[in-house]
C-alpha positions, 0 to 999 in steps of 0.5 A: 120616731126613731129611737137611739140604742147606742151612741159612739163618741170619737174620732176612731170607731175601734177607740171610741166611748159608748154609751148604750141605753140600759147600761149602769154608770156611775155605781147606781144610774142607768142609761135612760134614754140618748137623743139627737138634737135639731142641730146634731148634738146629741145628749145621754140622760140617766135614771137613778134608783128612784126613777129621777131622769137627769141630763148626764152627757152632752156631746156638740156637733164638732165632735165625731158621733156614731149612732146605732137605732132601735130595730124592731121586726 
């Protein structure tokens, strides 16, 4: 399995919004985990304080998406 570090949304890469694993948003949630789904939409879910995981962002195929994986040596 192959595991999504960092997701880029927008047509222009140097504009772009990123979302990266581990990163704080929203004050008191962190980025948890950000998957690529069957038809190429991908979703960002975050984690808050006491461990709950939520579906945050979802992003359709229309939309430009850049992504970054794992690398694990």
């Amino acid at each position: 399995m192959e595991y999504i570090r960092k997701v880029s949304i927008g047509s222009d890469y140097k504009s772009s919004m990123n979302y990266i694993v581990g990163q704080k948003v929203l004050r008191t949630y962190t980025i948890h985990v950000i998957t690529q789904e069957s038809d190429g939409g991908v979703k960002v879910y975050v984690e808050n304080e006491k461990k709950e995981i939520f579906l945050w962002k979802s992003f359709n195929i229309a939309m430009p998406v850049s992504l970054e994986y794992n690398v694990n040596y």
